[in-house]
C-alpha positions in Angstrom: 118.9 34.3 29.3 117.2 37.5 27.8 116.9 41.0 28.9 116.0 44.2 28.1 117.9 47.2 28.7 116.5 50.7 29.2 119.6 52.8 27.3 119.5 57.1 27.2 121.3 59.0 25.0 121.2 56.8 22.1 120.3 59.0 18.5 121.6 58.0 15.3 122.6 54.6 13.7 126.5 55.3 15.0 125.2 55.4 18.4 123.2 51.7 17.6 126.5 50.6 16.2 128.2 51.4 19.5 126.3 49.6 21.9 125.7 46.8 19.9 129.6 46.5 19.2 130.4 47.0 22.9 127.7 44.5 24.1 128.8 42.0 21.3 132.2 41.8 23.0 131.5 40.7 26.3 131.8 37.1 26.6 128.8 35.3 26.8 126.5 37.8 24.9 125.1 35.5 21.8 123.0 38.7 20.5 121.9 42.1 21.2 118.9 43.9 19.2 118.8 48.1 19.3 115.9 49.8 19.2 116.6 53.1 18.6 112.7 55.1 18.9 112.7 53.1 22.0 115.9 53.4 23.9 115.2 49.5 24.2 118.4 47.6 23.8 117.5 43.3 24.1 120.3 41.1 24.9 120.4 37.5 25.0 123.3 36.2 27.3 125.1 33.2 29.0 124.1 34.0 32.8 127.1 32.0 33.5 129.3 33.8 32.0 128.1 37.3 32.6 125.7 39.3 34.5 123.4 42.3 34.2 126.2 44.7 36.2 128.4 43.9 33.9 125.9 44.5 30.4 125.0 47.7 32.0 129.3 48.9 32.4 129.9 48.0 28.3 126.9 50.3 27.8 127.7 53.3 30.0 131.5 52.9 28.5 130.6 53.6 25.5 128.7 57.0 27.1 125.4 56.1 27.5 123.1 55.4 30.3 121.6 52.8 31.3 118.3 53.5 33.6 117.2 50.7 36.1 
């Protein structure tokens, strides 16, 4: 499954590595792709494994938000 996440806050190549690190350890994520001029964070995940709720904590962890 594939989604797209609408992430705030995100500026520099740190912040990139953070989500992406965070999102890369929750079981069932197989890859995540930052955008950074876009705020657009794509994640392809095992929907058996984990859901959206659950992509959108790891972000907002890390101090970001996610919007809706």
């Amino acid at each position: 499954m594939k989604t797209t996440l609408d992430v705030r806050g995100m500026t520099c190549g740190h912040c990139k590595m953070s989500v992406e690190g965070a999102l890369n350890e929750v079981d069932g994520v197989s890859s995540v792709e930052v955008n950074l001029e876009t705020g657009k964070v794509e994640v392809t995940y095992d929907k058996s494994k984990v859901n959206l709720e659950q992509l959108h904590e790891a972000v907002e962890e890390q101090g970001y938000d996610v919007v809706a």
